[in-house]
C-alpha positions as CSV (number, residue, x, y, z in Angstrom):
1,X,28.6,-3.9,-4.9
2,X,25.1,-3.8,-4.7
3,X,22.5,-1.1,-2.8
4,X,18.7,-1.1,-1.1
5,X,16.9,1.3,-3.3
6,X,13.1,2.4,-1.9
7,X,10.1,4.3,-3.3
8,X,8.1,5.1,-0.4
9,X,4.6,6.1,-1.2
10,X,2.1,8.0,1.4
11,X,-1.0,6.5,0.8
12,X,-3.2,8.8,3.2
13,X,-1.9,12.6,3.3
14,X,-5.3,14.1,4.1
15,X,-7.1,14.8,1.0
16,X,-4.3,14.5,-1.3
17,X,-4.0,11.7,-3.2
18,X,-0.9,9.3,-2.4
19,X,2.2,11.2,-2.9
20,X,5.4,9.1,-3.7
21,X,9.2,9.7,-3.4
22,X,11.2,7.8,-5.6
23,X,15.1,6.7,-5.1
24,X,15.6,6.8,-1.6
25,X,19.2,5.3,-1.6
26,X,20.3,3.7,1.3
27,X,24.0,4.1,1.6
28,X,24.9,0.4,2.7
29,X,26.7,-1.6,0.1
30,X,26.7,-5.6,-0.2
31,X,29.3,-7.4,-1.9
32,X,26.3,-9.3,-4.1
33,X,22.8,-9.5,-5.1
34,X,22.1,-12.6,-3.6
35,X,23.3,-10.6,-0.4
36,X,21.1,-7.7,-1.3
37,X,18.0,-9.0,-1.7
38,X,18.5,-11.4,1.7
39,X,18.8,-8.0,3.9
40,X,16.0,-6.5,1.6
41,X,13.7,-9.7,2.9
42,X,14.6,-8.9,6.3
43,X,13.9,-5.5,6.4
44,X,11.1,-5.8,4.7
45,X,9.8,-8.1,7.7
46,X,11.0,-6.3,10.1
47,X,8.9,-3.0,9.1
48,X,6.0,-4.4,7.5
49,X,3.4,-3.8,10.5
50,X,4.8,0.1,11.0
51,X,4.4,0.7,7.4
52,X,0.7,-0.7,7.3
53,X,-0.1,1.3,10.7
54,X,0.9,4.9,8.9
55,X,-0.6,4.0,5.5
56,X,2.6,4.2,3.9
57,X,3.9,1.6,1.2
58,X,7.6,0.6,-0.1
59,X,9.1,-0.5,-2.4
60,X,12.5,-1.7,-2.1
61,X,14.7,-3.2,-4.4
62,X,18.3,-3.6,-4.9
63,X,20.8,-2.1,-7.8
64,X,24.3,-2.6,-8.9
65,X,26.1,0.6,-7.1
66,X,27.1,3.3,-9.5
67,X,30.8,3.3,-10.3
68,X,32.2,6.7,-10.2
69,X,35.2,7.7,-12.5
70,X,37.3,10.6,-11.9
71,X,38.7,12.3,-14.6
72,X,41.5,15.3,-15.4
73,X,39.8,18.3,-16.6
């Protein structure tokens, strides 16, 4: 399983200089990369305009989904 990962930087906070939050996980899975990174395309086409409109720049990408193990303790 794979996930959309973003870094979303603010590029014009008034006189602060661009502030950027890392990791923003985005809690769809795919079943593969190839998958992934086609819905990453798209939604990067489909917000491009906004994101230039409010100064604000992301970066998405897309990584293997943690696998979580329980164990007895």
């Amino acid at each position: 399983m794979f996930n959309i990962v973003a870094t979303i930087c603010f590029l014009q906070l008034t006189n602060l200089p661009p502030m950027c939050l890392a990791n923003a996980y985005i809690p769809v899975d795919f079943e593969t990369k190839d998958e992934c990174l086609l819905k990453r395309n798209v939604l990067v086409q489909e917000i491009d305009e906004d994101l230039k409109a409010r100064h604000v720049s992301m970066i998405l990408y897309c990584i293997e989904k943690p696998k979580v193990q329980s164990t007895n303790v």
